[in-house]
Backbone as ProteinMPNN parsed JSONL, in Angstrom:
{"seq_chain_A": "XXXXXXXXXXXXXXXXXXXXXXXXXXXXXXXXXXXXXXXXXXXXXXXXXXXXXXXXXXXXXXXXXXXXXXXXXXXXXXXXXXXXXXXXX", "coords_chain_A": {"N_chain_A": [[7.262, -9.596, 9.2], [6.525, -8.332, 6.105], [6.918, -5.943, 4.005], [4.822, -4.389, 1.11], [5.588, -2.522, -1.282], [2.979, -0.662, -3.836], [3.268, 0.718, -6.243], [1.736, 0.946, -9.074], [-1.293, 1.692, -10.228], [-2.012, -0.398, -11.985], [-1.445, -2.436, -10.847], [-0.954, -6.043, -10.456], [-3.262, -7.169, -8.239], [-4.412, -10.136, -7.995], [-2.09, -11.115, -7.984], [-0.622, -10.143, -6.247], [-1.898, -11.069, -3.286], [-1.779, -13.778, -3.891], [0.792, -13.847, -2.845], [0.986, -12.236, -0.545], [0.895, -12.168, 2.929], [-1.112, -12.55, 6.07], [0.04, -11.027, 8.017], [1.4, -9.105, 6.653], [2.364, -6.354, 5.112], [0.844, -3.116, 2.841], [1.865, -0.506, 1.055], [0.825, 1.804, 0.07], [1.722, 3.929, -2.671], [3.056, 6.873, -4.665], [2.008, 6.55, -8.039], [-0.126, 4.272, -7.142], [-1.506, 5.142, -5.212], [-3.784, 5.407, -6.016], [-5.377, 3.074, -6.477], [-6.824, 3.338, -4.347], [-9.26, 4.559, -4.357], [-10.483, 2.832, -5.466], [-12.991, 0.268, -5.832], [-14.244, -2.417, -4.224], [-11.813, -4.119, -4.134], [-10.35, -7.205, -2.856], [-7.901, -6.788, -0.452], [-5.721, -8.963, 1.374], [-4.663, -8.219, 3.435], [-5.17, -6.848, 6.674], [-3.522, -4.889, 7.313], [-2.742, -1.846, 5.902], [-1.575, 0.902, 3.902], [-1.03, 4.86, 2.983], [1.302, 6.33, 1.4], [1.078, 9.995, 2.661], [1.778, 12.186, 1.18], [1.695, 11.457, -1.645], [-1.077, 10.901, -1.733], [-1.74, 13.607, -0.638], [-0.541, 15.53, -3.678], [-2.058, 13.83, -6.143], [-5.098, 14.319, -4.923], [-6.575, 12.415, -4.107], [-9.578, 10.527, -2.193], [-9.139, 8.804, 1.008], [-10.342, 6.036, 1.602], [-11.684, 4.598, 5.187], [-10.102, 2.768, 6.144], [-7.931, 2.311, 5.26], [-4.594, 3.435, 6.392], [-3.403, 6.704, 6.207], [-0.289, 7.57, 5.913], [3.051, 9.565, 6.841], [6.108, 10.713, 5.443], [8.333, 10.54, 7.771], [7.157, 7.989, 8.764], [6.85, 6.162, 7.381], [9.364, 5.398, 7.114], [10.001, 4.453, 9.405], [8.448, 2.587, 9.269], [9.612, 0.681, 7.017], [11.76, -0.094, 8.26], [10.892, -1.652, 10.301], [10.07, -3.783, 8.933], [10.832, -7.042, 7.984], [11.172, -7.682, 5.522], [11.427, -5.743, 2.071], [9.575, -4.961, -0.519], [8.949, -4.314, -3.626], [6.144, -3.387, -5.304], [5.009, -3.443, -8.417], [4.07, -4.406, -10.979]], "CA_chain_A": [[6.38, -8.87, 8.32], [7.138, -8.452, 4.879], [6.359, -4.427, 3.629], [4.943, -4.204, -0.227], [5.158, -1.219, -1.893], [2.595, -0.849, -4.707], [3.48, 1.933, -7.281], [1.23, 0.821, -9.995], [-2.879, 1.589, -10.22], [-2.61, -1.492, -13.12], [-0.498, -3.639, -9.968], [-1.389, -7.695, -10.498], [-3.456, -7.156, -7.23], [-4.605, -11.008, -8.018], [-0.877, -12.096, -7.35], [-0.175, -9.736, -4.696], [-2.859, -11.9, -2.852], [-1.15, -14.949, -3.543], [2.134, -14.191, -1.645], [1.016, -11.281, 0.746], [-0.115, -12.996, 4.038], [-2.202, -10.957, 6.991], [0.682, -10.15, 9.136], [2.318, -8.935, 6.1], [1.757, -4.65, 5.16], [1.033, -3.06, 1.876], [2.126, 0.957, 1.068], [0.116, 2.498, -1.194], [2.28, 5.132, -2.792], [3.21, 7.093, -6.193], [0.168, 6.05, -8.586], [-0.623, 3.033, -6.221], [-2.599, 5.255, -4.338], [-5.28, 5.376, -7.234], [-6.11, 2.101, -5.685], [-7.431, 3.968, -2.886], [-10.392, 5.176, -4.799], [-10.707, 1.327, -6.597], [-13.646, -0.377, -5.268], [-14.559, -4.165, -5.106], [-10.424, -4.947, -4.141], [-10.116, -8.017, -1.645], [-7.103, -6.931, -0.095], [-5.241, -9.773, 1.132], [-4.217, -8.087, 5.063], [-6.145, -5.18, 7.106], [-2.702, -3.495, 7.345], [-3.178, -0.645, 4.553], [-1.113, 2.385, 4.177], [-1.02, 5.127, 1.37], [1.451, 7.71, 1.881], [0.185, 11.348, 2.308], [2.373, 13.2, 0.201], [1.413, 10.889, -2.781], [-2.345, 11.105, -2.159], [-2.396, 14.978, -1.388], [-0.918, 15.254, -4.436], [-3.462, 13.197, -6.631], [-5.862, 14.407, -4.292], [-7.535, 11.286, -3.616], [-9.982, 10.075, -1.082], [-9.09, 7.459, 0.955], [-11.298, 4.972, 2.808], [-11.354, 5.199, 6.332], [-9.447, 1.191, 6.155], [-6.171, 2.665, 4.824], [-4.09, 4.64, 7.085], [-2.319, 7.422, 5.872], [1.446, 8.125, 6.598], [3.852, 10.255, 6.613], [7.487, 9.796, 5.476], [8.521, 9.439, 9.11], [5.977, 7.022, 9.421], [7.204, 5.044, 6.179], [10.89, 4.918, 7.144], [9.75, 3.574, 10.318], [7.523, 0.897, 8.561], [10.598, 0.096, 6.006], [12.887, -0.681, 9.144], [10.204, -2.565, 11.056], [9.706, -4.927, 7.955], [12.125, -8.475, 7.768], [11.373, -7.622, 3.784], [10.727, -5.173, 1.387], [9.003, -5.817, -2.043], [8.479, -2.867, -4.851], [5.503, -4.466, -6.823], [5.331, -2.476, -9.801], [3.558, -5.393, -11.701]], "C_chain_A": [[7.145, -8.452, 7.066], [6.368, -6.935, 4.655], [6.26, -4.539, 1.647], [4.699, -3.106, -0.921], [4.442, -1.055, -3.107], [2.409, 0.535, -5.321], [2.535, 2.299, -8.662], [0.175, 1.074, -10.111], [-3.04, 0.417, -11.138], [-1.855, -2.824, -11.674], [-1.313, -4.997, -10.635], [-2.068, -7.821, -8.913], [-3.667, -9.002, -6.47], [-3.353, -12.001, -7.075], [-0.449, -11.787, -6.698], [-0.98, -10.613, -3.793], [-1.898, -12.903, -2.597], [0.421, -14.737, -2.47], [2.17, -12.841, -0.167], [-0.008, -12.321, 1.681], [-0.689, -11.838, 5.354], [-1.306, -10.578, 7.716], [1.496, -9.213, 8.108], [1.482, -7.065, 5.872], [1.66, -4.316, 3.801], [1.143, -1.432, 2.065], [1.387, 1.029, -0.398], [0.749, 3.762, -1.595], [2.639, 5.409, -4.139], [2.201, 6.754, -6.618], [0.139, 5.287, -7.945], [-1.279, 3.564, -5.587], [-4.185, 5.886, -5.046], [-6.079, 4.469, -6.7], [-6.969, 2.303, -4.37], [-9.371, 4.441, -2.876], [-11.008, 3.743, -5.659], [-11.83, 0.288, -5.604], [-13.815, -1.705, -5.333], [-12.544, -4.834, -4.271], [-10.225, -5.987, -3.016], [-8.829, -7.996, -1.47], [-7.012, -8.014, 0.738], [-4.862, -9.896, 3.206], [-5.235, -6.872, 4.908], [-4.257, -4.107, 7.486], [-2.253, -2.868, 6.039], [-2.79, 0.166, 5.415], [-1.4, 3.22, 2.78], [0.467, 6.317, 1.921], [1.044, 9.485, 1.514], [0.618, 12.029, 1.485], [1.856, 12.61, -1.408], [-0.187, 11.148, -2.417], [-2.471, 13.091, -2.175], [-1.831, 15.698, -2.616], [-1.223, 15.35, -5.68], [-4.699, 13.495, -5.991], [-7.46, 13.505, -4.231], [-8.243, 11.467, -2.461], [-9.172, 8.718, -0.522], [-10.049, 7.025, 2.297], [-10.874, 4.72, 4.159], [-10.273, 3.576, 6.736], [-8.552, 1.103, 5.861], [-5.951, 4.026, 5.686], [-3.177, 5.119, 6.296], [-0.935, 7.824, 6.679], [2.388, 8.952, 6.316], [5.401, 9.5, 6.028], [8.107, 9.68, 6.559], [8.129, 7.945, 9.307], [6.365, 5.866, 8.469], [8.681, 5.111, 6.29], [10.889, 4.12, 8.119], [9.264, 2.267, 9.991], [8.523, 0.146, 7.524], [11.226, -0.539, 7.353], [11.763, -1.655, 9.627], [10.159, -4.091, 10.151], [11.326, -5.883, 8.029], [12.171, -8.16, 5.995], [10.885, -6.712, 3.432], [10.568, -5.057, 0.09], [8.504, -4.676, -2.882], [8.056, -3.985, -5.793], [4.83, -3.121, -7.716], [4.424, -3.279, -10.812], [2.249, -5.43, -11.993]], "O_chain_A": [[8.36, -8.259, 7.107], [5.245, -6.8, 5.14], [7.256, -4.711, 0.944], [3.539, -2.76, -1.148], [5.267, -1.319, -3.981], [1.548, 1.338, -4.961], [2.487, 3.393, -9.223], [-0.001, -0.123, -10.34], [-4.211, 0.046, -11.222], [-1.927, -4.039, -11.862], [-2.312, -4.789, -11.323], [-1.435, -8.606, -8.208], [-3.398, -9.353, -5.321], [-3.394, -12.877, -6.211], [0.302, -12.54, -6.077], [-0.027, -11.21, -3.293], [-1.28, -13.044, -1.542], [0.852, -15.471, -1.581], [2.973, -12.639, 0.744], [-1.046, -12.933, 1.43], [-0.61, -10.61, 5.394], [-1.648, -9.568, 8.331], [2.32, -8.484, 8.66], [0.406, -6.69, 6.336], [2.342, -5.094, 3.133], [0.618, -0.95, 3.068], [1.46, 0.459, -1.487], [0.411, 4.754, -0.949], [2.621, 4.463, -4.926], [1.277, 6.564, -5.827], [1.352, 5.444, -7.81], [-2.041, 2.792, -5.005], [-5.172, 6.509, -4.657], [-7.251, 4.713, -6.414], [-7.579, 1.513, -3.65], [-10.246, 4.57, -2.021], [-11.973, 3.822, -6.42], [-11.351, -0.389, -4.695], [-13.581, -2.274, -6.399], [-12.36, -6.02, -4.0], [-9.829, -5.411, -2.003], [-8.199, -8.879, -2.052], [-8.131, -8.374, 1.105], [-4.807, -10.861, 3.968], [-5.787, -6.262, 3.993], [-4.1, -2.929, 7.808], [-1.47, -3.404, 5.255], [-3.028, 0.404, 6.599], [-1.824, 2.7, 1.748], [0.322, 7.027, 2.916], [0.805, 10.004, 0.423], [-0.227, 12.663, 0.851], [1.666, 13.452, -2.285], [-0.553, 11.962, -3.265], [-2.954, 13.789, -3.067], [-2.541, 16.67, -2.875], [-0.978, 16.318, -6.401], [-5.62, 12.869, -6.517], [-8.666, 13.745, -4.277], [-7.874, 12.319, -1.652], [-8.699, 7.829, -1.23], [-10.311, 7.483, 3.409], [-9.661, 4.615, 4.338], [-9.756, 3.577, 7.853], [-7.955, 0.033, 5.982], [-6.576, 5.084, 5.763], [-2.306, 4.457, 5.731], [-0.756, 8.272, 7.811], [2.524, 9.022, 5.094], [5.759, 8.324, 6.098], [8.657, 8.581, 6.62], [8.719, 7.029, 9.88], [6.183, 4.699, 8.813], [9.234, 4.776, 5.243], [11.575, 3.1, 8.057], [9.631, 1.159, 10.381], [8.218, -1.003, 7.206], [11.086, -1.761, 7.383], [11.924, -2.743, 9.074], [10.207, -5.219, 10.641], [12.488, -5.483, 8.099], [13.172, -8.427, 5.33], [9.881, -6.36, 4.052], [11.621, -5.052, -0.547], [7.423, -4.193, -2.547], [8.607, -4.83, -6.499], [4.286, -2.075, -7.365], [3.967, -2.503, -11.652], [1.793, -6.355, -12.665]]}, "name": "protein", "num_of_chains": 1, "seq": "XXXXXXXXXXXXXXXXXXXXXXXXXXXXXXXXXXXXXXXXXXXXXXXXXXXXXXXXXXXXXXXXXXXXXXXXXXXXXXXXXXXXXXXXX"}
C-alpha cells in the first residue's frame, strides 16, 4: 500500500487517480481536508482519511466515507504503508 498525503484543496486530483490504485490510502490533511466538503470527486480507492486535528481546526464536515484519525492513527498508517507520497500538486 502506498499512503498519499494530500495538503492542497487545488491537489491535481485528476493525476492522483492516475497512479493511486484501490489498495493504495489517501490522508486528507492541512488544507487537503477542504476536499472533504468538495463534492462530485471520483476518488480513485474507498480508503479515505482526513486527520482530526486538521479538520477540527477548519471545522469542516466530513462525509460519513472518510474516516477520521488521529495522530496515533496516522503514524500507524505512515508505518503500515511500503510508500509515502506528499502530493502538494
Amino acid at each position: 500500500m502506498k499512503l498519499f498525503s494530500v495538503i492542497s484543496p487545488s491537489a491535481d486530483i485528476a493525476a492522483l487517480n492516475q497512479l493511486c490504485q484501490a489498495q493504495d490510502a489517501i490522508l486528507l490533511r492541512q488544507d487537503g481536508v477542504f476536499l472533504c466538503s468538495t463534492p462530485n470527486i471520483s476518488w480513485p480507492t474507498a480508503q479515505l482519511f482526513a486527520l482530526a486535528t486538521d479538520v477540527a481546526v477548519r471545522q469542516i464536515q466530513v462525509p460519513s466515507f472518510i474516516t477520521v484519525i488521529d495522530d496515533t492513527q496516522w503514524v500507524e498508517l505512515c508505518i503500515a504503508a511500503e510508500q509515502n507520497v506528499l502530493w502538494n500538486n
